[in-house]
N, C-alpha and C positions, 0 to 999 in steps of 0.2 A: 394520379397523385402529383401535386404539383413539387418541383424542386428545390424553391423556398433556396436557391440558389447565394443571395445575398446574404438570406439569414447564417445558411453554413458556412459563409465562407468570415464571417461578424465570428461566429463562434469558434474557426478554427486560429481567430487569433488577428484580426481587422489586418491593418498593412499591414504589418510583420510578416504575416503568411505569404501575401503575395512576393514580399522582396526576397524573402530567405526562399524560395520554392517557386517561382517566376516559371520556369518549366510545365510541371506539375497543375499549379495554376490555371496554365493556359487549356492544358489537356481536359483537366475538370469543367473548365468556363464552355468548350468544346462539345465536349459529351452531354453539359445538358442540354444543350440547341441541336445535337446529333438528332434523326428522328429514327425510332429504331426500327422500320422500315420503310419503306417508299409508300406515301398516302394514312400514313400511321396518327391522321387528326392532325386538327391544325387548332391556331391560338390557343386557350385552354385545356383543350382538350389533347393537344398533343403529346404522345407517347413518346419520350427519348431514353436514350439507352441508358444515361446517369438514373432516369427512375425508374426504369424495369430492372436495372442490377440492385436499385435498395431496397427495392420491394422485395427481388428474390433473395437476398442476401436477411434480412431484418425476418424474413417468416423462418429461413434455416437457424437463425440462432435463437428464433422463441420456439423451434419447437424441438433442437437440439439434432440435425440432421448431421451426419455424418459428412464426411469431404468428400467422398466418393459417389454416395447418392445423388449428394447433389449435383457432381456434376455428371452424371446421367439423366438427372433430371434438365438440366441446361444444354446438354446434347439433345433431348428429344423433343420440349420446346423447339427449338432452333430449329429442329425440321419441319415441326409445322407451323412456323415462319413462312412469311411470302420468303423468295429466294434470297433475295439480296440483302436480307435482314440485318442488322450488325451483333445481334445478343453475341458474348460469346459461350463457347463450346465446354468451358470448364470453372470449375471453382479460382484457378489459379490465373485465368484470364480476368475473371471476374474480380479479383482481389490487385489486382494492377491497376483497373479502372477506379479504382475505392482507394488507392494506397495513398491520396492525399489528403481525405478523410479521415484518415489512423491515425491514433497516436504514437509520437515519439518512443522507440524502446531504444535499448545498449545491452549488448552482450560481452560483457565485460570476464576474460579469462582469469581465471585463479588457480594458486598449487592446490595439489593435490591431498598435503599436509595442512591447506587451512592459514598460509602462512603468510600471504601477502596476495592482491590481485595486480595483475597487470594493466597498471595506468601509473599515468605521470611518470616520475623516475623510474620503474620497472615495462614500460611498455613495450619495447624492445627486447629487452630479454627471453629468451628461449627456455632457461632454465630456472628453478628458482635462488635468489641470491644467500636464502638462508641456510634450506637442508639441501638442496644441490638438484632437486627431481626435476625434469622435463617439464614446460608446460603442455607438453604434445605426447599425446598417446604413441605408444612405442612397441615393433616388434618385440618378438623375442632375441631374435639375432640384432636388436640397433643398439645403440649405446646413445647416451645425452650427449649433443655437441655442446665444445665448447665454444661457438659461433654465437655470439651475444645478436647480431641479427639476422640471425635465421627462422624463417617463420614457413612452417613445412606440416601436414598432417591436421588431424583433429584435435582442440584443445583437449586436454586429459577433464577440465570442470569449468565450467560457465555460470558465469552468473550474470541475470537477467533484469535489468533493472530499468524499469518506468521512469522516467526524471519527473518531478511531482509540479516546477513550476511552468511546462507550460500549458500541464491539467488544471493548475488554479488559473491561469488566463480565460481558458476556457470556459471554466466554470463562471468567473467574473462576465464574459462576455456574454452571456445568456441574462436577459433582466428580471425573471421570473427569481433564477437563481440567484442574483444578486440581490438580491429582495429577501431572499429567505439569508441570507450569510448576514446579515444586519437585523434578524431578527432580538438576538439577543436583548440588546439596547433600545428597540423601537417597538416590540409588538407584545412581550411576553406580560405576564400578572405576576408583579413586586407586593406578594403580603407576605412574605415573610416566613413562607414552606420552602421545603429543599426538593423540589423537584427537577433540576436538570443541574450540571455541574458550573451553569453561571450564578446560583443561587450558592454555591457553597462558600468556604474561608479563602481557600486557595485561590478560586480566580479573583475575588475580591483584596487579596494581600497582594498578587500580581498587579493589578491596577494600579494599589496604593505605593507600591516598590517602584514601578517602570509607568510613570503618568502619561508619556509621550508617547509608550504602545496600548497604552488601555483607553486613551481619550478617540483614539479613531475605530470606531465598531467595525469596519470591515478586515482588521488584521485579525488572521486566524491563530486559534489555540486548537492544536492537533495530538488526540490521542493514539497512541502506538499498540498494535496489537500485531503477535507473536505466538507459535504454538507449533509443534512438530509434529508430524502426521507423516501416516503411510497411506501413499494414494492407492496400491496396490490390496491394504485391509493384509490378511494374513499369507497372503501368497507369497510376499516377499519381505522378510523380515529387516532383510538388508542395505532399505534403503528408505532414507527419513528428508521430506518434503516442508519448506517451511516460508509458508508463505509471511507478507510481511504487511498488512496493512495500516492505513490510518484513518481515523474519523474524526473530524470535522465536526466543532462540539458548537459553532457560530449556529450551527440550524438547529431548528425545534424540535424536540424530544422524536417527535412523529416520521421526522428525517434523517436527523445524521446516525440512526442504526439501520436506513432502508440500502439493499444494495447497490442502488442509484447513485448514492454519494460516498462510499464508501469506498478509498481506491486503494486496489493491488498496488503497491510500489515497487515490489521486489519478488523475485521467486529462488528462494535457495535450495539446491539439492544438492544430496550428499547422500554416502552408500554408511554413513554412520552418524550419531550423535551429535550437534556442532559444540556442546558446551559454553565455555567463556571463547572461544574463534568465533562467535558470530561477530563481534566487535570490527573482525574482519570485513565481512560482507557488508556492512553497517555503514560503513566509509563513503561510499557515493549519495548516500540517503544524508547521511549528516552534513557532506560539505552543502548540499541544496538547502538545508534547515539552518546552518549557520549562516547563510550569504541572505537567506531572510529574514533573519532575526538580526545581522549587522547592519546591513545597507539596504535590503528590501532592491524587491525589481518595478519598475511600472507597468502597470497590468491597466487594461480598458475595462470602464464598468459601465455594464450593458443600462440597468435600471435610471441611473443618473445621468446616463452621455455623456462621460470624463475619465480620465483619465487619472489614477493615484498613485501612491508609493505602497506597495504589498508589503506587510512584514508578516511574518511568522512563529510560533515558539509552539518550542516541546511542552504539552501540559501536564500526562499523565501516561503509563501504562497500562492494557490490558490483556492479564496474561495469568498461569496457574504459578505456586510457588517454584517449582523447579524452571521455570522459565524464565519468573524474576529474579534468581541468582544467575542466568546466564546475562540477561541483556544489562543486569548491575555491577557483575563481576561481586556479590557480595555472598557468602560461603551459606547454604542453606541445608547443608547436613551436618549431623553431631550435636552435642549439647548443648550449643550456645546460639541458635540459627535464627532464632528469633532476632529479627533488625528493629523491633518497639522495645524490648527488654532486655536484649543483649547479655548483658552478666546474670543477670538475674531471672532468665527465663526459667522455669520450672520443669524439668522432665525426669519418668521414670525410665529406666536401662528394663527391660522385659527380660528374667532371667532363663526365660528357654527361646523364645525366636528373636532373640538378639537384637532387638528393634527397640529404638527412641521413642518415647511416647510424650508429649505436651502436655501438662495439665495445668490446674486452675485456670482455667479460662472463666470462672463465675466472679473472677474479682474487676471482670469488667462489666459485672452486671450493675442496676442501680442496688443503694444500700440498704433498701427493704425487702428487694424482689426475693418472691416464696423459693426459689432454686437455692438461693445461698444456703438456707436449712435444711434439705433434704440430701440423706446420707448415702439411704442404700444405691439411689439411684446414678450415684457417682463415685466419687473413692473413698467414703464409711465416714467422712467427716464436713463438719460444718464450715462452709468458707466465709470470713469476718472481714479480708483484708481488702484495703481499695486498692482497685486499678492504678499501676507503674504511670509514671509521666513518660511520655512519648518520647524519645531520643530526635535531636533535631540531627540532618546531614551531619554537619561538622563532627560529632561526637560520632558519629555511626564509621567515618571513614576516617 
């Protein structure tokens, strides 16, 4: 397998890559003219160790190998190596050689109450400035110093976060992919169906609102998805996983729900519920989406061989209702929780299991359709009224 050495290193970001990581650089440029043993092929056909560690690495993560297997499997290879061979001996040798290839992550500390993370003005801090708790896991016999910089022990919670622009560089610097992010405006069939969300009101009102980010196809509209899980299933009830991703609504229906484009940006855990605190964790993900959406960064595009200004905007979430009241901050139980209807939502009180119930929902059917007249099937009466007018933001907050 060849190296394709220039193309990876175009991809992980052209100079930029080499000036910020100069080091690293040199190591990678290294390892692929390394030969991974003495006589191991020559011109084309030469074996070096940068493409024996991606092959062996690229087949453990399609076929989901464990850290440990493999590297037993990399220990027993290596022995039947000629001697001098350079593969290495483990998983974790093996991810040194790669670690220029990675993406960027930050593991960013936070309290433990949810109540601020440690960056900028808090970074230094030990404890937190608002309920007072540690940010470091603590005996039983230690007390919280009041030493503002002391940094001692394991954070008490972590949070893990992906920086998203210099995966759009990335992604721009591949010409395939920058090809498909301009699909919107260059390739798709305008008759006038609603089939992806460039066809609908909203990106079209967006255009008409902000003409100097909609006249350039390659700035992205990025939808937000959110949802709490237990990676554990019912073993551990205690503890709630929530990842954080976005999708990239530039590609064709056929792409931006394939996993390929679809990036992790964030990984939050916590041993409880985050509520309205995700807002919290939210904060290094938004200052990246406002610094795109004000000023834009210049990013290299692979397709054209130029260079632009990147912008960004938030388009849309996707997420269940209890989760659109956390990342909205907007109140989604009791009487009134509907955000289209607001005062005038509809619900019955269930007078034995205590529960809220929504009804008339057939007054947003059309004003013929056979549902409005059928009784038993829903609550004994005929629904005549039309559908509420929509509440715009303003009136909603």
């Amino acid at each position: 397998m060849g190296d394709r050495l220039e193309d990876m290193i175009r991809d992980l970001g052209q100079e930029s890559f080499q000036q910020a990581h100069a080091p690293m650089y040199d190591t990678l440029q290294t390892d692929s003219k390394k030969p991974l043993y003495p006589g191991g092929g020559g011109g084309k056909n030469l074996l070096t160790l940068l493409s024996a560690v991606l092959s062996l690495v690229n087949i453990k993560a399609r076929y989901g190998w464990s850290d440990k297997s493999f590297s037993s499997l990399l220990q027993v290879v290596h022995d039947m190596l000629p001697e001098e061979n350079t593969l290495p001996k483990s998983y974790y040798q093996a991810k040194k050689i790669l670690c220029p290839v990675g993406m960027e992550y930050q593991k960013i500390h936070a309290c433990p109450n949810d109540c601020i993370l440690y960056k900028h003005q808090f970074k230094e801090m030990s404890k937190c400035p608002r309920c007072g708790v540690s940010r470091y896991k603590l005996k039983d016999d230690e007390e919280c110093s009041s030493d503002e910089n002391s940094n001692k022990g394991t954070p008490a919670k972590v949070l893990w976060y992906l920086p998203i622009i210099p995966r759009f560089k990335r992604l721009f610097a591949n010409g395939d992919n920058a090809k498909y992010l301009t699909w919107h405006a260059n390739g798709r069939n305008s008759d006038g169906m609603l089939r992806h969300p460039v066809d609908s009101l909203q990106w079209k009102k967006i255009d008409r609102l902000y003409p100097d980010f909609g006249k350039e196809a390659r700035n992205l509209r990025l939808g937000l998805a959110t949802d709490g899980m237990n990676p554990y299933d019912n073993l551990s009830t205690q503890h709630s996983l929530w990842p954080v991703l976005l999708v990239i609504y530039n590609l064709p229906p056929l792409l931006c729900m394939k996993r390929k484009y679809m990036m992790l940006s964030m990984m939050i855990t916590t041993p409880r519920q985050l509520g309205n605190d995700i807002d919290v964790y939210l904060n290094p993900l938004i200052e990246d989406l406002t610094k795109l959406w004000d000023e834009g960064v210049l990013v290299f595009e692979g397709f054209r061989n130029e260079t632009f200004n990147l912008r960004a905007m938030f388009f849309c979430t996707i997420n269940d209702f209890p989760a659109y009241g956390n990342l909205s901050g907007y109140s989604v139980k009791g009487h009134r929780a509907c955000p289209i209807s607001e005062e005038d939502t509809s619900y019955i009180q269930l007078k034995h299991g205590r529960k809220t119930v929504y009804t008339r929902h057939r007054r947003f059917l059309k004003p013929h359709h056979p549902y409005r007249r059928l009784k038993k099937a829903f609550n004994g009466s005929q629904e005549h009224e039309n559908a509420l007018v929509s509440l715009i933001g303003d009136q909603v907050f």
